[in-house]
C-alpha positions in Angstrom: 46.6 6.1 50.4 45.1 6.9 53.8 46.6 10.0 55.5 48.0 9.3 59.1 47.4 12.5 61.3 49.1 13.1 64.9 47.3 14.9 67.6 49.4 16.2 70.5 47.1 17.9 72.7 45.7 17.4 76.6 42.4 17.7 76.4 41.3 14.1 75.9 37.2 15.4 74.6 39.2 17.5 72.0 41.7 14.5 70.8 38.4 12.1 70.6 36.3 15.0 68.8 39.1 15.7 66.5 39.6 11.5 66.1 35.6 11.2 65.1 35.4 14.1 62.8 39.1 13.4 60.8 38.4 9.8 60.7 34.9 10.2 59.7 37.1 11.7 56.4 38.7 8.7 56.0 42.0 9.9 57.9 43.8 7.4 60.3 44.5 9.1 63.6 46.2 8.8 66.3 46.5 11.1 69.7 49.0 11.7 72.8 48.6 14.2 75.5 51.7 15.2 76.4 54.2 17.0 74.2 57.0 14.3 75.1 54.9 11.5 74.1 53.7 13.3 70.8 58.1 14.1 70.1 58.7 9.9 71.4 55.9 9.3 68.8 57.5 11.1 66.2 61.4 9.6 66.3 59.7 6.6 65.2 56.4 7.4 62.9 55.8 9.3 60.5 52.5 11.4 60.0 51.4 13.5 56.9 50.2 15.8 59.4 50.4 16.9 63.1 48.2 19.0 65.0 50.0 20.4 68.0 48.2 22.4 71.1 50.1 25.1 72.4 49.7 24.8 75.8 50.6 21.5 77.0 51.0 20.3 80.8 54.9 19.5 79.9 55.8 22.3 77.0 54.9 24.8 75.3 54.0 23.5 71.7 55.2 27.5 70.2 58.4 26.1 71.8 58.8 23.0 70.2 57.3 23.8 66.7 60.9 25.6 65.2 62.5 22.0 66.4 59.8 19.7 65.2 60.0 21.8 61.7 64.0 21.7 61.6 63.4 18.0 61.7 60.5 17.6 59.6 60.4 20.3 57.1 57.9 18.7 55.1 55.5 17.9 57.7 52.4 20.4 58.1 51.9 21.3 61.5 47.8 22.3 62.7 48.6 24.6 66.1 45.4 24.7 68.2 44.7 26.8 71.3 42.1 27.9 73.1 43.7 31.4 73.7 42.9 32.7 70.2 44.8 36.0 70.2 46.3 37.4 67.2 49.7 37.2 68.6 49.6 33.1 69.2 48.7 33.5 66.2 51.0 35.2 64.2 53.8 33.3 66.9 52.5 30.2 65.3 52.6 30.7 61.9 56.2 32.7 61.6 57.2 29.3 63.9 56.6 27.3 60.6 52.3 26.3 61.7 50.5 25.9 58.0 47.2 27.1 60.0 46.0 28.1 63.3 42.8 26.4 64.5 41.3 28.1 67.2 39.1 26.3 70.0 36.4 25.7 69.8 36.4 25.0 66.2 33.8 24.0 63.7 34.6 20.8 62.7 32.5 21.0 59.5 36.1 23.2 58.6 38.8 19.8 59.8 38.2 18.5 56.2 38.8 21.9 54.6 41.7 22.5 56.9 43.2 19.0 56.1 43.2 19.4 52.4 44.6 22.5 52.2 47.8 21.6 54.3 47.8 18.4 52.5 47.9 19.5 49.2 
């Protein structure tokens, strides 16, 4: 079965990059650019895998990760920033984040990154 990942992030070159390179994997993908529209999204579908910017233009992804978590513990959340200190970091992952990615990234890594949250 295909996996169905979510993009939240307001950069549209970075959704589309990310889009190319996870569906060039054989991932279905879909991406919003606000953090309401990504939670909207996510009351009614359900993806095996969200990657959530930090910085959004209505939120603050860090923010909303503990909530999307309580309500989704199963779901592995990707955070993605382009402010890549070790403190985001570290804010990130003891939020509930499975990784930290970084921008720019090398998206020779997505598939990598994808399969180990996945599995």
């Amino acid at each position: 079965m295909t996996a169905f990942i979510l993009i939240i992030d307001d950069e549209p070159d970075i959704c589309r990059l990310l889009q190319l390179s996870l569906s060039k994997y054989g991932f279905k993908v879909k991406y919003v650019h606000a953090l309401s529209e990504g939670m909207q999204f996510l009351q009614r579908h359900r993806p095996d895998i969200l990657f959530l910017d930090i910085h959004l233009p209505d939120g603050d992804g860090l923010e909303a990760l503990p909530q999307i978590k309580s309500q989704y513990p199963d779901l592995p959340v990707i955070t993605i920033s382009a402010y890549d200190s070790g403190i985001e970091k570290q804010k990130a992952l003891t939020a509930g984040a499975a990784r930290f990615l970084p921008k720019p990234f090398n998206v020779g890594m997505l598939q990598e990154i994808v399969s180990a949250v996945k599995s």
